[in-house]
N, C-alpha and C positions, 0 to 999 in steps of 0.2 A: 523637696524638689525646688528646683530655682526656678524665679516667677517668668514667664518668658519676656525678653524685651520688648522684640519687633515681629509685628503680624505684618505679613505678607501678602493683600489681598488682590488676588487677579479673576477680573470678572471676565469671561468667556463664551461666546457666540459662536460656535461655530469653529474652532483653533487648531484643529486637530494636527495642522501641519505646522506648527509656530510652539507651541505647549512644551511640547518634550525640550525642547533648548532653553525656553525660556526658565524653566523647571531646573534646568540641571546647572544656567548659569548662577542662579542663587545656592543651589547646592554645593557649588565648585568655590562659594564665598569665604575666606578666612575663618569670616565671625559666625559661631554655630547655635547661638541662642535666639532662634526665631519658629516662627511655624508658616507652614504656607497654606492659604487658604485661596480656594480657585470655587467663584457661583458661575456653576455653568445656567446661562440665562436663554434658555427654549431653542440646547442643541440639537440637531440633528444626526449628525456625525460621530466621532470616536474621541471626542474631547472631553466627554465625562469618563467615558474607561480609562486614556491616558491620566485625566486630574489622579482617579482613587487611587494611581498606583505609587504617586509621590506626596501625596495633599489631603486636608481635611476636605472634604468636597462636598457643597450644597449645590441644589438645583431649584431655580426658579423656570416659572411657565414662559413668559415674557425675555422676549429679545430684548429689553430695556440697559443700559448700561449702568443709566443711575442706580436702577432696583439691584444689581446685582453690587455692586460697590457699598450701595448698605446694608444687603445683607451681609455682605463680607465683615463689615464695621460690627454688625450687631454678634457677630459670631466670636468675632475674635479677643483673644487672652491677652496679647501683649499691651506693653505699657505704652508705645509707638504704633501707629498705622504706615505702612507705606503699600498705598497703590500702584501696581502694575500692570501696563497692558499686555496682555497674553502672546503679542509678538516681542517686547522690547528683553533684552539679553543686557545681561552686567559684564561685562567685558574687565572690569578692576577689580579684581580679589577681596580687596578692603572700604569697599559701598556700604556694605553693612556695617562695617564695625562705623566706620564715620557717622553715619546715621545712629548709631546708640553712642554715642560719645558725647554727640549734639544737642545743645543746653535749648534751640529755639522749639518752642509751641509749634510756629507750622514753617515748613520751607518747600521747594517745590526747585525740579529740577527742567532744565532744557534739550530738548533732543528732538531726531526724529527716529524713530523705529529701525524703518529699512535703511541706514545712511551709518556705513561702518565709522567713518568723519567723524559725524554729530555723537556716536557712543563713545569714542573715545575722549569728545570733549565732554561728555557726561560723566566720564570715569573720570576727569584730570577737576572736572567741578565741583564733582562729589567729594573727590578727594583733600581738593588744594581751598576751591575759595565757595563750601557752602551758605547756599542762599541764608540769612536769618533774617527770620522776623520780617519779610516782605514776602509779598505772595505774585507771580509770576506766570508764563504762558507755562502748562502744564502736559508734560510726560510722566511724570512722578510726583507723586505728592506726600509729603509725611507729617503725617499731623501727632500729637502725643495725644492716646486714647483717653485721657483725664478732661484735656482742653476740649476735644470732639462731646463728650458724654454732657461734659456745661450747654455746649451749643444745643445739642438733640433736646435737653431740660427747656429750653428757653420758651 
């Protein structure tokens, strides 16, 4: 079996009405070699039943965001990390594959969630002029899971 490239980590509080799109815009992605992993972090609501029906799904105690984005890190296979927030939608087909095609250690994309605007200019970002090798205000972050694993040793 082929190793997977990009883990998909979305840590989750609460999402129940945001999940399911966000979920199906990565699904609806060109590039098909990823896994999604969604920590649900001390839900209440119907956001862990929606995670297991698309996602590898952990749950932590703690509403923490940090805690759930590293558990997501400790979890996942892929060769890439790219974090997502549980509301933010891929609106461009080809985010994924851009991202596994991409030679930089870390890059980091700009947007805001709720502002169909800012995701379009997310798609034309990711697409046309990704960030390398500089680090940035963050909606998305992609780090290569070798570089992260150096930093966690240190």
């Amino acid at each position: 079996m082929k190793d997977i490239e990009i883990s998909i980590i979305i840590p989750a509080y609460n999402e129940e009405k945001y999940l399911e799109k966000t979920i199906n815009s990565i699904r609806n992605q060109d590039f098909k070699n990823y896994e999604i992993i969604v920590v649900c972090n001390g839900c209440t609501d119907q956001t862990e039943k929606i995670a297991k029906k698309y996602s590898k799904t952990f749950s932590i105690k703690n509403p923490n965001i940090a805690e759930a984005r590293n558990e997501g890190a400790r979890k996942a296979k892929g060769k890439k990390l790219v974090f997502l927030d549980a509301d933010t939608l891929l609106y461009s087909r080809e985010i994924l594959e851009n991202i596994a095609k991409e030679k930089a250690v870390i890059g980091t994309c700009i947007g805001k969630p709720s502002n169909k605007i800012s995701h379009r200019f997310l798609g034309w970002l990711m697409e046309s002029h990704f960030v390398t090798e500089k680090l940035f205000l963050m909606l998305g972050v992609i780090i290569k899971t070798r570089f992260l694993l150096k930093i966690m040793t240190l």
